[in-house]
MARMI-214072 format. One record per atom (N, C-alpha, C, O): x, y, z. Coordinates in steps of 0.02 Angstrom, whole numbers, padded with zeros to 5 digits, always signed. Layout:
<atoms>
XYZ;...
</atoms>
This chain:
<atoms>
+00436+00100-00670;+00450+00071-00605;+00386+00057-00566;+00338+00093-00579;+00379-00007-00506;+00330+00002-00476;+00338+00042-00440;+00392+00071-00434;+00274+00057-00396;+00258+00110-00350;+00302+00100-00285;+00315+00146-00246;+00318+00050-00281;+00354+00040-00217;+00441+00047-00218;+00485+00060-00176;+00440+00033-00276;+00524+00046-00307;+00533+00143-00284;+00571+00172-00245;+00493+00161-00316;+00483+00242-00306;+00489+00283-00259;+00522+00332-00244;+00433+00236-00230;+00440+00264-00153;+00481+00271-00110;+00488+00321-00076;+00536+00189-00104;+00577+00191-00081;+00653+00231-00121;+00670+00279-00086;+00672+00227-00148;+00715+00261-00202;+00686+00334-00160;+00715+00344-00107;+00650+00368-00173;+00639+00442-00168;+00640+00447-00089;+00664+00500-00068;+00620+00403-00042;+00623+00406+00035;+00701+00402+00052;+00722+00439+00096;+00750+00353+00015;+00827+00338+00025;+00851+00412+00000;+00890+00440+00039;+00834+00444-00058;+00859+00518-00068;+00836+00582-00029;+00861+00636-00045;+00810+00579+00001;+00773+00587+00074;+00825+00619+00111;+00844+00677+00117;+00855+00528+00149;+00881+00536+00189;+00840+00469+00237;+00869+00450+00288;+00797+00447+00225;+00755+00414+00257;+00792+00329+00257;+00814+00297+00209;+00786+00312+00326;+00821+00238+00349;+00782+00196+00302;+00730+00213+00274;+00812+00144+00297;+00781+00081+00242;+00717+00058+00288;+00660+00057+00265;+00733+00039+00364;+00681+00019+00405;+00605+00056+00415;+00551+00027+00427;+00616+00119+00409;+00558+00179+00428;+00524+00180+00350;+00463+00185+00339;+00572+00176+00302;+00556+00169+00208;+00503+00123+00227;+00447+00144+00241;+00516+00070+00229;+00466+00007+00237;+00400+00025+00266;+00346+00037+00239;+00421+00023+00331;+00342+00057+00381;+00317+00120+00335;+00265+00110+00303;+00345+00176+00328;+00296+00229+00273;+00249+00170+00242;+00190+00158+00254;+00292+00137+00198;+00270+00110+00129;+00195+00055+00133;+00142+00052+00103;+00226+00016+00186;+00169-00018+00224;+00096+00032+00242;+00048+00028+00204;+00094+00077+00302;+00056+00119+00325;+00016+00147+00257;-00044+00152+00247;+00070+00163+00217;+00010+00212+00157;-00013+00162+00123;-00064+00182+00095;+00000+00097+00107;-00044+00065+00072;-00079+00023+00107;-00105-00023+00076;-00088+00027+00168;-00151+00008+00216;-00188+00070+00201;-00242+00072+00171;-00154+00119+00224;-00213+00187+00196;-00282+00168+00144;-00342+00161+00152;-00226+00162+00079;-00257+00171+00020;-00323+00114+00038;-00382+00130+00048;-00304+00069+00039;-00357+00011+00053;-00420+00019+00084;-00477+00004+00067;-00393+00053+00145;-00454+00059+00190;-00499+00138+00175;-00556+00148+00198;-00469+00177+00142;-00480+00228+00104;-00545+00216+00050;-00598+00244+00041;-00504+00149+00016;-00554+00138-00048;-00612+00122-00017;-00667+00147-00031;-00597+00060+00046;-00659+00046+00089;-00715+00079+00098;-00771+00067+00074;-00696+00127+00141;-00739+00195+00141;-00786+00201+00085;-00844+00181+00087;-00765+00222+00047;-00811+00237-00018;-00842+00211-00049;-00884+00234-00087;-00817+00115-00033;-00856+00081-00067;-00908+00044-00027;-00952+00010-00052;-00898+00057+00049;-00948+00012+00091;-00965+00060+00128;-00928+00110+00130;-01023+00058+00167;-01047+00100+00251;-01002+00108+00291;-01016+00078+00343;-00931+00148+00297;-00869+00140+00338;-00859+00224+00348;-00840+00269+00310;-00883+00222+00425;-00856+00304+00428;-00789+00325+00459;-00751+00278+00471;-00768+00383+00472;-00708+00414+00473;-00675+00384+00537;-00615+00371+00544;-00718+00377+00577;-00705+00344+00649;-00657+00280+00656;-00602+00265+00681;-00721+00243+00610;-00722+00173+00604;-00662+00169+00559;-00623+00133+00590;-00630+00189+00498;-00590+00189+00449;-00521+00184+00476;-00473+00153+00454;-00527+00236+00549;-00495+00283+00595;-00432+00208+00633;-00373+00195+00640;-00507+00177+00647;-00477+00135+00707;-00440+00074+00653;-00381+00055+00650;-00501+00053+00611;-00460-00008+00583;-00380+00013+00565;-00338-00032+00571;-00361+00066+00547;-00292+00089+00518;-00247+00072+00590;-00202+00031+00579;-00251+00093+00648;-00228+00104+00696;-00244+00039+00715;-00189+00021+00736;-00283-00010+00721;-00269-00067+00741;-00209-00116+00713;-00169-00151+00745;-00216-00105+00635;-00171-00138+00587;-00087-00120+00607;-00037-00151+00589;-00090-00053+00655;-00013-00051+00665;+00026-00092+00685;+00080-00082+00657;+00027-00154+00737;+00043-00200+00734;+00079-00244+00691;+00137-00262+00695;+00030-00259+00645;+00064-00310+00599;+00081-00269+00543;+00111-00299+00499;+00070-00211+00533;+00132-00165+00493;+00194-00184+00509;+00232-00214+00470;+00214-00161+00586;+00264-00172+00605;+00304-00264+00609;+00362-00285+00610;+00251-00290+00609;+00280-00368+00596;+00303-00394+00521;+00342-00438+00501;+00259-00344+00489;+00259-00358+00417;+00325-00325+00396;+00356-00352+00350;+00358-00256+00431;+00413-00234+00407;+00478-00291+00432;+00533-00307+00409;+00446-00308+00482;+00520-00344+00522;+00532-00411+00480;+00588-00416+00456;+00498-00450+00471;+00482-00499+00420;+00529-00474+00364;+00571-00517+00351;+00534-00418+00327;+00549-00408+00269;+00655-00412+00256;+00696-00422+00212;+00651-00393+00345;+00732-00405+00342;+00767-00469+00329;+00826-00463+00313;+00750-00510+00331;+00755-00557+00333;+00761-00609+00258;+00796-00658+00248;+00711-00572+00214;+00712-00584+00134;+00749-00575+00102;+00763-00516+00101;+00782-00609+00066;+00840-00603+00013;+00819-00564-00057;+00791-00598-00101;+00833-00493-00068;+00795-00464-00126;+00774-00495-00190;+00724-00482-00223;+00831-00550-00205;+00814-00582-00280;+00791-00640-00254;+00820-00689-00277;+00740-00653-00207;+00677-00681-00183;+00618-00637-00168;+00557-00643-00158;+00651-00602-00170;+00567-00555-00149;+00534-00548-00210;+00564-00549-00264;+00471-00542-00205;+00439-00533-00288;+00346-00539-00237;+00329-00564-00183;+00304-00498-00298;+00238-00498-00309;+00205-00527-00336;+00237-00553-00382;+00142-00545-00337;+00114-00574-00397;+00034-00557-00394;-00001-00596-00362;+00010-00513-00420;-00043-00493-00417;-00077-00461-00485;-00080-00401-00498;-00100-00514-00525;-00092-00493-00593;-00187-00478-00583;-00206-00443-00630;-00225-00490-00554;-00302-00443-00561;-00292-00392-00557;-00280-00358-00607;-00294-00364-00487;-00277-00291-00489;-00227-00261-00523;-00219-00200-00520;-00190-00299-00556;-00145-00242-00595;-00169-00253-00668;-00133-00231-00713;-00218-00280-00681;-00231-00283-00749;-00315-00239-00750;-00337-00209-00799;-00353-00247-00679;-00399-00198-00677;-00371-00126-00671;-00413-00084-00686;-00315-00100-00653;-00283-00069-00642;-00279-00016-00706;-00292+00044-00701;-00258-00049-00765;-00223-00034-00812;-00286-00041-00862;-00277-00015-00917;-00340-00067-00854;-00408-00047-00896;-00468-00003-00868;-00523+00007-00892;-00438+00019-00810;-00469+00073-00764;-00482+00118-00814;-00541+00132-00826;-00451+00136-00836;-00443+00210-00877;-00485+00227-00931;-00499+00285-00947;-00516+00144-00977;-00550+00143-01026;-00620+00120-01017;-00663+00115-01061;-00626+00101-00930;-00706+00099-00920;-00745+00163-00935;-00728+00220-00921;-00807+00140-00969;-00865+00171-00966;-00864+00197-00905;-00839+00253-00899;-00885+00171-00861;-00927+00157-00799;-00863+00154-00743;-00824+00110-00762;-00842+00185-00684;-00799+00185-00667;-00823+00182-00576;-00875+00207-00554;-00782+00153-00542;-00800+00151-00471;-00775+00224-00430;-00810+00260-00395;-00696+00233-00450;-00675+00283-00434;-00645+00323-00480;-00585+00313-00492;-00687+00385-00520;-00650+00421-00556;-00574+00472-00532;-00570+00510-00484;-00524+00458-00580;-00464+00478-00561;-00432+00510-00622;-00375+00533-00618;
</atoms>
């Protein structure tokens, strides 16, 4: 499953509203992003701090937006990162060991 299938699935067994599912899901993968940021550029805790907290906004636009989508229209397409993704594991040389 993807990661987001998961998330939500395990947030609905929860107990957790479909609407708040979304915002989690949104928020932590702004996290991750600005997370990686950090580590990979001059970005301190402060600074990391605010950009997250600025982005709340269009989290929230980005969840509201989503009601509106018909599921067997919704879809991804992000085949770099998921193919750097998936040869992560067999670099030599690695950016972020995991």
């Amino acid at each position: 499953l993807h990661y987001a299938v998961a998330f939500g699935y395990t947030l609905g067994a929860i107990g957790v509203d479909a609407d708040s599912a979304v915002k989690a899901f949104l928020h932590q993968s702004v996290l991750n992003v600005v997370s990686a940021a950090q580590r990979l550029l001059p970005l301190g805790q402060i600074h990391a701090a605010q950009i997250a907290w600025d982005l709340k906004p269009r989290i929230e636009a980005a969840a509201r937006r989503t009601k509106d989508i018909d599921w067997r229209e919704a879809g991804s397409f992000s085949h770099l990162p998921e193919l750097a993704s998936m040869r992560h594991c067999a670099l030599p040389s690695r950016l972020f060991i995991s």
